[in-house]
C-alpha positions in Angstrom: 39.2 66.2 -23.1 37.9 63.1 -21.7 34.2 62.4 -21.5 33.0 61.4 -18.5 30.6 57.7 -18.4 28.5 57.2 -15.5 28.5 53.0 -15.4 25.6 52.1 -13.4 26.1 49.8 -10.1 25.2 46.0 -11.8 24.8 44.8 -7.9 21.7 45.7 -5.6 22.1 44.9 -1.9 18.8 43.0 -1.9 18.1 40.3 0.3 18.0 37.0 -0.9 14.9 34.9 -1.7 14.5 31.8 0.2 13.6 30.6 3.7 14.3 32.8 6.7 17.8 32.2 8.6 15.8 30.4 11.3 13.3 28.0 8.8 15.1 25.2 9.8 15.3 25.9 13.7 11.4 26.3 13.5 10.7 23.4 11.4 12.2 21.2 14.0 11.0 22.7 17.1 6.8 22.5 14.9 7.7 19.0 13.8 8.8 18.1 17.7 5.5 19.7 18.6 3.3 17.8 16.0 4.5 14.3 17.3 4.0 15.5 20.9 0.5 16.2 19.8 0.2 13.3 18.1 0.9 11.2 20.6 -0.7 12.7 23.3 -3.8 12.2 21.5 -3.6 8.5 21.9 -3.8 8.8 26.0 -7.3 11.3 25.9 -10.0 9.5 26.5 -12.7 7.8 24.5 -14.2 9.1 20.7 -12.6 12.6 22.1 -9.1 12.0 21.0 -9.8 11.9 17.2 -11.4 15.3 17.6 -7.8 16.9 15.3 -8.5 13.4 12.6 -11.8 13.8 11.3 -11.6 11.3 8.9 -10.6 8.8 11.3 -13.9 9.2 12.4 -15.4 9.4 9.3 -14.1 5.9 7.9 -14.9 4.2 11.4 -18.7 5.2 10.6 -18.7 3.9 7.0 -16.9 0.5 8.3 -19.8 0.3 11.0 -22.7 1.2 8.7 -21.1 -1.2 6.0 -21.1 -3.7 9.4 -24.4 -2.8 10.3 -26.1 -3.4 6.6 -24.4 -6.6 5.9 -25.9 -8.2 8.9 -29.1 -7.1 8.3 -29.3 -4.4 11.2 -31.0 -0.8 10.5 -28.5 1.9 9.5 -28.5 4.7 12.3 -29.0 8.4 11.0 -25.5 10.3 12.0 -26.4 13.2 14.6 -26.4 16.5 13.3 -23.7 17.5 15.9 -21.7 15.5 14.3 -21.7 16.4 10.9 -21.1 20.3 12.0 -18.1 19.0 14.3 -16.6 17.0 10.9 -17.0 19.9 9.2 -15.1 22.5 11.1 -12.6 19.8 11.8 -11.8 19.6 8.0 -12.0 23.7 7.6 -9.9 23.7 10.5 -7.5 21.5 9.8 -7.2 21.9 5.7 -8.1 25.4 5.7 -7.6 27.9 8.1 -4.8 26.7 9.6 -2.5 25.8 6.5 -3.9 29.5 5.3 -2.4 30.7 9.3 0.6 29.3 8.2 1.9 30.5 5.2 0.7 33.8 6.0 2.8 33.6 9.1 5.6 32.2 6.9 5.1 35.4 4.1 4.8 38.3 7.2 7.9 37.0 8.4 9.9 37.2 5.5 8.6 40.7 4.7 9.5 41.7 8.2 12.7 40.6 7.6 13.1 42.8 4.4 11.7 45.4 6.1 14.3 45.0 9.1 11.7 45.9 11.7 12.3 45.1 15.5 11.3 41.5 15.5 9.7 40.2 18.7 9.5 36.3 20.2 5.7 36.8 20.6 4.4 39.0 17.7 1.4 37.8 15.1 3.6 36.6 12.1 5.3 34.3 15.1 1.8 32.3 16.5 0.2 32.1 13.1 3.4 30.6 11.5 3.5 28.4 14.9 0.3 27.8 15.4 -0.3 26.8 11.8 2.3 24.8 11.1 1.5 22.7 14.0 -1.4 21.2 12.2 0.0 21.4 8.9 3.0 19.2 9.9 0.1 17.0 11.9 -1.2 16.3 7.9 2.3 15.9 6.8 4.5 13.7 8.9 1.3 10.4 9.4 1.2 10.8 5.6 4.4 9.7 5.1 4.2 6.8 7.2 1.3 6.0 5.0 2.9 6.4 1.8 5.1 4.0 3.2 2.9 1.4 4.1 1.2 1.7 0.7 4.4 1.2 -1.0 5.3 -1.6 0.8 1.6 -3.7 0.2 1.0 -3.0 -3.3 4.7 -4.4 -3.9 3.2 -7.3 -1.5 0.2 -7.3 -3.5 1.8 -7.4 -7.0 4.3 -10.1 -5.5 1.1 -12.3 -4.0 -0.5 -11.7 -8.0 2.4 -12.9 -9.3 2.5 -16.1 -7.5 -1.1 -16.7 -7.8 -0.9 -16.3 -11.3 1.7 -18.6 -11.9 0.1 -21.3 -9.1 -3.3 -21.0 -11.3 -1.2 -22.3 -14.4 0.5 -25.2 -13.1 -2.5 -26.0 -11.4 -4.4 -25.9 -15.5 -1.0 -27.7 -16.5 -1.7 -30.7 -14.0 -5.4 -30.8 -14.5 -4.4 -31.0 -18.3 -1.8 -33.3 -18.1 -4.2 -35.5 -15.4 -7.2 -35.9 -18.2 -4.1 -37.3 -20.6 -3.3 -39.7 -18.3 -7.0 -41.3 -17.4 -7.4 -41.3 -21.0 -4.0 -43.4 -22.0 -5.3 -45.7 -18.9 -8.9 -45.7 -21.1 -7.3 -46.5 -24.0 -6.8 -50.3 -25.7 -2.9 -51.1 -26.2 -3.6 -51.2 -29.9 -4.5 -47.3 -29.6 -1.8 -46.8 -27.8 -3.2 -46.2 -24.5 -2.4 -48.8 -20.9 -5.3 -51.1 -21.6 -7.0 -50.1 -17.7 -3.3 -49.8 -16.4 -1.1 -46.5 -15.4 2.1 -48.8 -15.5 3.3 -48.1 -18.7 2.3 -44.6 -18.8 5.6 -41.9 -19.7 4.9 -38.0 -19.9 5.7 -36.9 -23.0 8.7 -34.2 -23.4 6.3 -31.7 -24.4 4.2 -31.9 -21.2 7.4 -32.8 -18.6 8.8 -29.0 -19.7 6.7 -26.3 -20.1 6.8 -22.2 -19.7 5.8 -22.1 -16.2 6.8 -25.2 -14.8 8.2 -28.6 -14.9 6.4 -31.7 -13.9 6.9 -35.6 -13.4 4.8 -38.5 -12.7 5.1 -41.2 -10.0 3.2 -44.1 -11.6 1.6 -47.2 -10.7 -0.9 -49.9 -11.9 -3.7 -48.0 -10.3 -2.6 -44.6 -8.9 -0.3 -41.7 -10.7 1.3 -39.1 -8.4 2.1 -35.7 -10.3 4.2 -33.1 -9.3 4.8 -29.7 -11.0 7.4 -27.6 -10.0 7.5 -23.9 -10.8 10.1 -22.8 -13.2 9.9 -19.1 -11.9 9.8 -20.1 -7.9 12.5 -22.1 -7.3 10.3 -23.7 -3.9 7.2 -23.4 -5.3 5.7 -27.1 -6.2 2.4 -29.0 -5.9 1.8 -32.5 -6.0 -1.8 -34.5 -6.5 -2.8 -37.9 -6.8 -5.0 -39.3 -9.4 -7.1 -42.7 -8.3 -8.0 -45.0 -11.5 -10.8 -43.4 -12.1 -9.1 -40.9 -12.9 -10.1 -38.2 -9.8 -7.4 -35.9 -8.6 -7.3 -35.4 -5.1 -4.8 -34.7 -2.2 -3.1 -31.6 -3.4 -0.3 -30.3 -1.5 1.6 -27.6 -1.7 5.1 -26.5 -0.9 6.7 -23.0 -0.3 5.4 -19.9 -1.8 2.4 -21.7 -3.0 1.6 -22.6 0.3 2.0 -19.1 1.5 
């Protein structure tokens, strides 16, 4: 006699989890709409069109107030009509509308489970639409953002870099300048040109340094000192220093002329 074992079916015929079969049908057809709103906005009329970018509005005042104070004018209280219209922009826009569309998003998916008659124009449908309209219009000018502030702070650690390295040659040359007034200041028996440039040689240790390399043009009266970075490959300065030992003239070539 055989006993007879029950095995219990291992695979449910459950829907899957994930985005509905037509996510990605609707997230193109809300993104085309987003830009079309967008850039509509731009041909409405006066103040009127930043009525969907509060804080558009928000940072012109503080630029104008900041305006305003700096030149000595009398800071303008902001109308209370104002204020209220910021406000339900930003409850609007961060709020109830990205609260719209995700439960537009969840209803549909549970419609779908459920397998009920779906229908073009039906709640789930305009919340998720109507929603995701202004949650995209956060969305998509934030990554154009992003990109921007990518690209300066690379510009701005680029520019720091550059500065940075400028500011040293610049020390190296003033250093190297008060050498060579004081070698002119200096009797031969000390060492120094006896009131003369002619003779003067940089030294090893100051022609090659860390940050740059640098050479002097000399005369009886008159040096000319260049410094050429070691890290910038066209970045170089030269100044001239009179007998009495003033620098003056600087010029400067490629990125430190940037």
């Amino acid at each position: 006699m055989n006993q007879k074992t029950d095995t219990p079916e291992l695979k449910e015929n459950r829907p899957s989890l994930g985005f509905s079969s037509n996510f990605i049908f609707m997230l193109v057809i809300l993104t085309g709409a987003t830009l079309l709103v967008v850039f509509s906005g731009q041909i409405i009329p006066d103040s009127r069109k930043y009525y969907l970018a509060p804080w558009i509005t928000a940072g012109g005042i503080t630029i104008q107030n900041g305006l305003t104070e700096f030149s000595g004018g009398k800071l303008d209280l902001i109308p209370f009509s104002q204020r209220i219209y910021s406000l339900i922009s930003i409850l609007l826009i961060f709020v109830i509308m990205p609260t719209l569309f995700f439960l537009g998003w969840k209803k549909q998916y549970e419609e779908k489970i459920a397998k009920k008659d779906t229908k073009l124009l039906r709640a789930s449908t305009i919340s998720f639409v109507l929603g995701g309209i202004f949650v995209l219009y956060i969305a998509i000018p934030s990554i154009n953002i992003l990109i921007i502030k990518t690209k300066v702070d690379n510009q701005l650690r680029i520019a720091n870099a550059i500065q940075t390295n400028k500011d040293r040659i610049i020390f190296e040359l003033n250093n190297i300048a008060w050498r060579i007034y004081q070698y002119k200041a200096l009797p031969y028996k000390l060492g120094g040109g006896n009131g003369s440039f002619s003779e003067y040689k940089l030294p090893v240790n100051f022609a090659k340094t860390k940050y740059g390399a640098y050479t002097a043009t000399v005369t009886d009266s008159t040096v000319c000192l260049t410094g050429q970075s070691k890290i910038y490959s066209d970045a170089s300065m030269t100044v001239q220093i009179d007998s009495h030992g003033k620098m003056s003239d600087w010029q400067y070539s490629g990125r430190y002329k940037e």
